[in-house]
C-alpha positions as CSV (number, residue, x, y, z in Angstrom):
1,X,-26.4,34.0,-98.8
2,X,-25.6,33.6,-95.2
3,X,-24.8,36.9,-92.8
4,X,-21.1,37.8,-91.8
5,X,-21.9,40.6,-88.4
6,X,-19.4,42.4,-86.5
7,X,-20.1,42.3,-82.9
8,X,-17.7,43.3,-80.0
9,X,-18.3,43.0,-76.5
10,X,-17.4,46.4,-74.1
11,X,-16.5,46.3,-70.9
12,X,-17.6,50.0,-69.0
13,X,-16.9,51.2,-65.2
14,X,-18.6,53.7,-63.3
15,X,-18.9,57.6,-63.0
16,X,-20.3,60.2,-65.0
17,X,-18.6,63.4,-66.3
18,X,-19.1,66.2,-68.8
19,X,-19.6,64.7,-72.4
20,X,-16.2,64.7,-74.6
21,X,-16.7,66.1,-78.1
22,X,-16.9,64.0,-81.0
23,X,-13.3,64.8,-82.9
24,X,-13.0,65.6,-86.3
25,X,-11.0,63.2,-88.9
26,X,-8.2,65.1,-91.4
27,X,-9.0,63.2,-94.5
28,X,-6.2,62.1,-97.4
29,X,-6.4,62.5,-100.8
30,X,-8.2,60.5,-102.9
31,X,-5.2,59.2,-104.1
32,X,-3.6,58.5,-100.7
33,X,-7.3,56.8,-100.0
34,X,-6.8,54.5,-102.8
35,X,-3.3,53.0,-101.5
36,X,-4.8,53.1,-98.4
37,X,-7.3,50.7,-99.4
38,X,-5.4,48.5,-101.6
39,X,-3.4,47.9,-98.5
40,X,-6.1,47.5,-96.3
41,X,-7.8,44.6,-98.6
42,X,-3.9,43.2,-98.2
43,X,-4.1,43.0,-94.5
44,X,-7.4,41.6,-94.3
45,X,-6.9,37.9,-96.3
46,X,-4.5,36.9,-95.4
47,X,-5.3,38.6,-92.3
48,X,-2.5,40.4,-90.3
49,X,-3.1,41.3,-86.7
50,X,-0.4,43.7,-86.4
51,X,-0.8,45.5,-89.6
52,X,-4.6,45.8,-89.0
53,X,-3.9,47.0,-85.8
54,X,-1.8,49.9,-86.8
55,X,-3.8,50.6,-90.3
56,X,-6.9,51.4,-87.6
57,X,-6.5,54.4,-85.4
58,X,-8.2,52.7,-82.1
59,X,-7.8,56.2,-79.8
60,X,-9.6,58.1,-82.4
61,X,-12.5,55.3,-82.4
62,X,-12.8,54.7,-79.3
63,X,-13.2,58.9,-78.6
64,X,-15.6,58.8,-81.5
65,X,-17.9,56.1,-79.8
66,X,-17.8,57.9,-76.3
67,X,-18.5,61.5,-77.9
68,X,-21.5,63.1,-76.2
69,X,-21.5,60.4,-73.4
70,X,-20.9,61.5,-69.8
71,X,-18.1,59.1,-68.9
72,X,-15.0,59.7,-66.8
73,X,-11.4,59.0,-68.3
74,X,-11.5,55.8,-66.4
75,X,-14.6,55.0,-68.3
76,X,-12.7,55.3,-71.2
77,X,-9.5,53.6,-70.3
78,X,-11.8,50.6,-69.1
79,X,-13.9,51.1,-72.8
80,X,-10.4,50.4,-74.4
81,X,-8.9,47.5,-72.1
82,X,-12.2,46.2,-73.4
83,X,-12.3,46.6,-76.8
84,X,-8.5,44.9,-77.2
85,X,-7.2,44.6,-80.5
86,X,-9.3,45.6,-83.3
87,X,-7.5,43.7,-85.5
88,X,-8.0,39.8,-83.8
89,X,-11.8,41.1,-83.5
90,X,-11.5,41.3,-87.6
91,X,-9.7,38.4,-88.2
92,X,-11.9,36.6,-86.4
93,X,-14.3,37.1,-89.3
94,X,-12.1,36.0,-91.2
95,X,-12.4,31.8,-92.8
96,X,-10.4,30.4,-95.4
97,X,-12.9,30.9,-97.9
98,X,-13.4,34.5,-97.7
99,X,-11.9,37.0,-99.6
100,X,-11.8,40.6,-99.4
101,X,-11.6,43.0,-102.1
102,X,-11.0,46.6,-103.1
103,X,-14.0,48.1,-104.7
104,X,-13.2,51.9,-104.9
105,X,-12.8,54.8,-103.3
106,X,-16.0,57.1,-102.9
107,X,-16.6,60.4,-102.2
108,X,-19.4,60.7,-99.3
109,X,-19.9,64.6,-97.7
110,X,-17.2,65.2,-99.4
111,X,-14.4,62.8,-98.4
112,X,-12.6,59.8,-99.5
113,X,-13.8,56.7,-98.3
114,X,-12.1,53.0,-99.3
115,X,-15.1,50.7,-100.1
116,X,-14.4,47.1,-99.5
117,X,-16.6,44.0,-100.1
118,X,-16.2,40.9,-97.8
119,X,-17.4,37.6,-99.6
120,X,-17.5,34.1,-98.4
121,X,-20.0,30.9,-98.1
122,X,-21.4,32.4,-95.1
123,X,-22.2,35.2,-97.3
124,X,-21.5,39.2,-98.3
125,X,-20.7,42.4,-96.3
126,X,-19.2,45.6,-97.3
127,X,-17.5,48.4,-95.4
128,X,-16.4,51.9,-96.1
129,X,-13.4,53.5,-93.7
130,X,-13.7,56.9,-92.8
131,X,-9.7,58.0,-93.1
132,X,-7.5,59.9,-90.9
133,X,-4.2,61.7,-92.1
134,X,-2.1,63.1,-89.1
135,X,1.6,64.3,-91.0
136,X,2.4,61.5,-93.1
137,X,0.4,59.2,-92.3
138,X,-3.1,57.7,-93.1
139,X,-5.4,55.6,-90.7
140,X,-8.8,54.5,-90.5
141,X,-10.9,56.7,-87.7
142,X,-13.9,54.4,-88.0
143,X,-15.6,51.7,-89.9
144,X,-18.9,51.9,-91.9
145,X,-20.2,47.8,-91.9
146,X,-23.3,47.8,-94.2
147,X,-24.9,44.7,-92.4
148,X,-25.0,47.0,-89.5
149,X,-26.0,50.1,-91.0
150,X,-24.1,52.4,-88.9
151,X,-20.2,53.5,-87.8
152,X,-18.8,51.1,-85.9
153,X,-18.2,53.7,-83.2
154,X,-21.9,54.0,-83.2
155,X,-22.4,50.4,-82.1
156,X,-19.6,50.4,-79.8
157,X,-21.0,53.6,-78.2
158,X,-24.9,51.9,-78.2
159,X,-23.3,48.6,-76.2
160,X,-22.0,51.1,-74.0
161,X,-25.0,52.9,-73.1
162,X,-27.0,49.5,-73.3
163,X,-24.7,47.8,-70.8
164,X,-24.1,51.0,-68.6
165,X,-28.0,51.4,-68.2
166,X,-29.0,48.0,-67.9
167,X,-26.4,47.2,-65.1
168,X,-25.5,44.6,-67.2
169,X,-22.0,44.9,-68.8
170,X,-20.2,41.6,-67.4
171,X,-23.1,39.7,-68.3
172,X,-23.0,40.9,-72.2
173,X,-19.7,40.3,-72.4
174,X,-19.4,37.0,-70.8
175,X,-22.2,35.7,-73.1
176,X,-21.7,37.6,-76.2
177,X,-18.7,35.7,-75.7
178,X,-19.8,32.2,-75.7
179,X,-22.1,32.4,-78.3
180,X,-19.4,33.7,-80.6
181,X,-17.6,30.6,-79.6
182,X,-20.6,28.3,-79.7
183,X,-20.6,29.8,-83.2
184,X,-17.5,29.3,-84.4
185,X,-17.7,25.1,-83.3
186,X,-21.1,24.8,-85.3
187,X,-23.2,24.7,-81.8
188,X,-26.0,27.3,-83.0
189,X,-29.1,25.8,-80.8
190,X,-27.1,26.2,-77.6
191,X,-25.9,29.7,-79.1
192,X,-29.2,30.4,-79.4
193,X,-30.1,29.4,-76.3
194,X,-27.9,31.6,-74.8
195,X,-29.0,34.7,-76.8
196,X,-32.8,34.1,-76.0
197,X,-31.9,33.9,-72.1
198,X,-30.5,37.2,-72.0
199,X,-32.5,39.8,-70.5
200,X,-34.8,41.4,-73.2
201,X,-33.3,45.0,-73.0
202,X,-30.6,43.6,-74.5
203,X,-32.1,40.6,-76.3
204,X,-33.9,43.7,-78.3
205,X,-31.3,45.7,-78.9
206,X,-29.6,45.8,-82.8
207,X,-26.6,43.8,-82.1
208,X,-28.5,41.2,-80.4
209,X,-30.8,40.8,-83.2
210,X,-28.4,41.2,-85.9
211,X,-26.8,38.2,-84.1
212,X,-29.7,36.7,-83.7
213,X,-30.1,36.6,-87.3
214,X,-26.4,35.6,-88.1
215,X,-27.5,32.2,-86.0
216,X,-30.0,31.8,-87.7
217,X,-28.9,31.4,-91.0
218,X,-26.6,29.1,-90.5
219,X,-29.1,26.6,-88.9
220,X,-31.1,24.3,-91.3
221,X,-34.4,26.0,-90.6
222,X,-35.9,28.6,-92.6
223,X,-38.5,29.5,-90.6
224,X,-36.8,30.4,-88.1
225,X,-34.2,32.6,-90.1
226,X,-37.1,34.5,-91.5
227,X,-38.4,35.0,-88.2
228,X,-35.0,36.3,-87.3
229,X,-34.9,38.6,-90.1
230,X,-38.6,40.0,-89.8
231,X,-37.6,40.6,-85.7
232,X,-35.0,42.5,-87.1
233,X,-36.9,44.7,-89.6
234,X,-39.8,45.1,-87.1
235,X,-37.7,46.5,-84.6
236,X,-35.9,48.6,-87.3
237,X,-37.8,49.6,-90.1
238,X,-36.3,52.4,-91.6
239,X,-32.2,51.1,-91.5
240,X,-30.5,51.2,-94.2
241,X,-28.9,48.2,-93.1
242,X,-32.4,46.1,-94.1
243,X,-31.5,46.3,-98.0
244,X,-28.3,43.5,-97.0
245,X,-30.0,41.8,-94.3
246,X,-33.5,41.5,-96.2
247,X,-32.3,39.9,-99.1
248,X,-32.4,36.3,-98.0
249,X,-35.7,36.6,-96.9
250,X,-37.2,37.6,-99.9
251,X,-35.2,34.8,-101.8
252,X,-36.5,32.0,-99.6
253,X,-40.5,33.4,-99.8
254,X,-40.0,33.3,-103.6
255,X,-40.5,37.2,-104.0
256,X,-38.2,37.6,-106.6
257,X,-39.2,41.0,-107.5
258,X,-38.6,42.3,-103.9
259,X,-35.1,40.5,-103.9
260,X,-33.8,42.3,-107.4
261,X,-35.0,46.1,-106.1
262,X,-33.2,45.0,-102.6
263,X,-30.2,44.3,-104.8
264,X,-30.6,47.4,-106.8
265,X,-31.1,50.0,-104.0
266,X,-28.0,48.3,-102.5
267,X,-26.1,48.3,-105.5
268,X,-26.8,52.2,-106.0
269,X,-25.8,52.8,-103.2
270,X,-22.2,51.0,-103.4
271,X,-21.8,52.7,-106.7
272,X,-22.2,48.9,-108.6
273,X,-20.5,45.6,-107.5
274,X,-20.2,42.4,-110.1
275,X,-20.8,40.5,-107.0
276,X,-24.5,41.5,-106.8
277,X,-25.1,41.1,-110.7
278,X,-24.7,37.4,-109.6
279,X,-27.1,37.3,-107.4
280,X,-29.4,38.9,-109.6
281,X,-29.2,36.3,-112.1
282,X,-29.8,34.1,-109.6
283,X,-33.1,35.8,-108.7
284,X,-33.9,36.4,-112.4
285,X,-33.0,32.5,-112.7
286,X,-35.3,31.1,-109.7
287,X,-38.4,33.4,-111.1
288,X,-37.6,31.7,-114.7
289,X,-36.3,34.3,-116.5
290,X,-33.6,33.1,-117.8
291,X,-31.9,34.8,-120.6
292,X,-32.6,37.9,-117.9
293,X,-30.5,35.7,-115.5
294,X,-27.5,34.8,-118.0
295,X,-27.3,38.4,-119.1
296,X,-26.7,39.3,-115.7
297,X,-24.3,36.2,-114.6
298,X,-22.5,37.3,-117.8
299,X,-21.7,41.0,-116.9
300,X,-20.8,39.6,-113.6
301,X,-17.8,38.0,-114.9
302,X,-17.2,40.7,-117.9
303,X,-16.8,43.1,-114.7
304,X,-14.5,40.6,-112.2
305,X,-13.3,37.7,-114.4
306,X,-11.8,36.2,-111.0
307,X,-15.5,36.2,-109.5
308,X,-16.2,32.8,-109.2
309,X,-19.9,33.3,-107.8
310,X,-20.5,34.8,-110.9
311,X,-19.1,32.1,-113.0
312,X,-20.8,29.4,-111.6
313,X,-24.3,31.4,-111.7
314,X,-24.0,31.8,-115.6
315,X,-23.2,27.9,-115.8
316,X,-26.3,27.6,-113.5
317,X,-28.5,29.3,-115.7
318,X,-27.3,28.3,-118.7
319,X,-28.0,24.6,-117.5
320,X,-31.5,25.7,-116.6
321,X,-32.0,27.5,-119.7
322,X,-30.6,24.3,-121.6
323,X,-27.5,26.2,-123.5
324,X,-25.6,23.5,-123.3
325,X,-23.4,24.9,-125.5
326,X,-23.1,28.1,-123.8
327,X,-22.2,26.3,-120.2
328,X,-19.7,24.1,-122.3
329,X,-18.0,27.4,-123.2
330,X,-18.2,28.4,-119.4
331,X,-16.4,25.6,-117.9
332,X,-13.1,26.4,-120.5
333,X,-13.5,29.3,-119.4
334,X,-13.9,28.7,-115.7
335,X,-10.8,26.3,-116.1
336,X,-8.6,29.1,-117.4
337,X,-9.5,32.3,-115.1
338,X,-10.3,30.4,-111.6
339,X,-7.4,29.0,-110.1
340,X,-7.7,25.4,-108.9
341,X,-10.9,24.7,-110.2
342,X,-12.4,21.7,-111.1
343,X,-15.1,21.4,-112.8
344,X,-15.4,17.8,-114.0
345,X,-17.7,15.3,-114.7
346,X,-18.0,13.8,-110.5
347,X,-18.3,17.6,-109.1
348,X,-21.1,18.5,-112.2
349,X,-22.3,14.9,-111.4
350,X,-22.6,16.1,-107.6
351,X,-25.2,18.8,-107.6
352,X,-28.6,18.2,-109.0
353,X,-28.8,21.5,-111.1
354,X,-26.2,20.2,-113.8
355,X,-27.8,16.9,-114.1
356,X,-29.6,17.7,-117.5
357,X,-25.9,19.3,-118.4
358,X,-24.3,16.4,-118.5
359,X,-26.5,14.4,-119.9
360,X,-26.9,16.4,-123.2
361,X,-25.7,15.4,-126.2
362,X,-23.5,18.4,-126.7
363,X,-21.6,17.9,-123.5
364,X,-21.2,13.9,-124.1
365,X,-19.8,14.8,-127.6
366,X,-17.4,17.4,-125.9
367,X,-16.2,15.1,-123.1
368,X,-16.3,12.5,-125.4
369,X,-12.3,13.1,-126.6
370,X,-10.9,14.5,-123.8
């Protein structure tokens, strides 16, 4: 389960003045939250610049993110010529394989926030927006990312003070910048490269490690993503962004136990997700356990019959657990609810872990005539 981080580069200017208040968000109804984030999740995949861009009140988090920082209103004109469109900055994390869906709508110090989960083969994030209803109309004020642990005007308003500090705003940009690009063609040693020759104020920093960890794990080296992670949890031990980023560490040491309460303490806290019953089957299903694992991948697709990580995680422990009969059953079943699957004999043939699948006598006498 690979890391999907938000990261923007600011660009800041000079004088100080009298710190602006942090301003205070109107919130909607619960209702009005809830078609809020239906079309929210509709903007996102496919993603829509323009929509995006309107559905997120940038003034509002831009003032948020400079609250209780001495900056002059050219400070903050130069903060948003920086920032650009939020919306191209979100699409960007956007790949054709990711989806994004509408969990629910929580209640946290007592407002209505949309909680969204963001899903593809480089892995899971969630957010939660913090809503904003001026007359008529609802927007998003700011932007809760649980692989960051924090608003995102908090980690705007940290690279602001890191780069103002440091004396080193153009070089952050500049390089945050080609190693997002470096990213996005594949080229992770030069990206990280790049990162590790920054200077270490901002090499340390928690978007520099978070991104740091994000190259990692897409490189084929675990070391050095566990590295990555444990830099990350050093420097930041009590964040409540570790129970996300930790999870693939414990997976790849084998400490199934530590994975499952990760999941569970996340899980809590997001109020329940099907997504993360799949992955503890799979964690029940690398520590051997599994009828504990099928159980799981089978409420996983009982709660999101669309979910196709939780499909194929109850065909992968029911392959390991040798119900043939049961993973038969799954692949009608994956057939009729996923779109455009194919599950057939070359793709089964193609990973190792269905190998005693289709060699079984109940799956030859199935195939057999179709």
């Amino acid at each position: 389960m690979k890391r999907s981080l938000l990261v923007a580069c600011l660009f800041v200017l000079s004088c100080k003045q009298e710190a602006p208040p942090a301003p205070a968000a109107k919130p909607p109804t619960p209702e009005e939250s809830d078609q809020f984030g239906k079309r929210f999740a509709s903007h996102m995949v496919p993603c829509k610049v323009g929509e995006l861009d309107h559905d997120i009140d940038v003034d509002l988090l831009v003032d948020r993110a400079v609250a209780g920082r001495a900056i002059s209103s050219a400070d903050i004109r130069g903060f948003k010529r920086g920032l650009g469109s939020v919306g191209t900055m979100l699409c960007a994390q956007i790949t054709p394989d990711t989806t994004y869906t509408y969990l629910r709508t929580q209640t946290i110090d007592g407002t209505p926030r949309p909680l969204f989960r963001m899903l593809g083969d480089d892995g899971v994030n969630y957010h939660s927006l913090e809503l904003d209803k001026q007359g008529t109309e609802v927007r998003a004020a700011d932007l809760y990312i649980y692989m960051t642990g924090e608003q995102l005007s908090s980690t705007f308003g940290g690279l602001f003070d890191l780069a103002l500090h440091s004396g080193a705003a153009a070089e952050m940009s500049s390089k945050v910048t080609e190693i997002k690009t470096l990213m996005q063609s594949k080229q992770l040693d030069e990206a990280s490269r790049i990162l590790k020759s920054m200077p270490a104020a901002l090499r340390k920093s928690k978007p520099m490690l978070l991104l740091g960890v994000q190259i990692a794990s897409g490189m084929d080296n675990d070391p050095a993503y566990i590295a990555a992670i444990d830099d990350y949890a050093k420097a930041f031990p009590n964040d409540p962004s570790l129970d996300l980023v930790m999870v693939d560490g414990a997976f790849l040491r084998k400490k199934y136990d530590d994975a499952i309460a990760l999941i569970d303490r996340l899980d809590k806290r997001l109020g329940g997700d099907p997504y993360l019953e799949s992955l503890r089957a799979n964690a029940f299903g690398e520590a051997g356990k599994h009828p504990e694992a099928i159980a799981h991948a089978k409420r996983a697709v009982q709660l999101e019959p669309t979910l196709a990580q939780g499909w194929w995680a109850l065909l992968t422990q029911q392959s390991a657990g040798k119900d043939f009969v049961g993973a038969i059953a799954t692949i009608e079943a994956m057939t009729d609810k996923l779109a455009g699957s194919a599950v057939d004999d070359a793709s089964l043939r193609a990973d190792g872990r269905f190998n005693a699948l289709v060699d079984s006598k109940e799956y030859l006498a199935w195939r057999k005539p179709r």
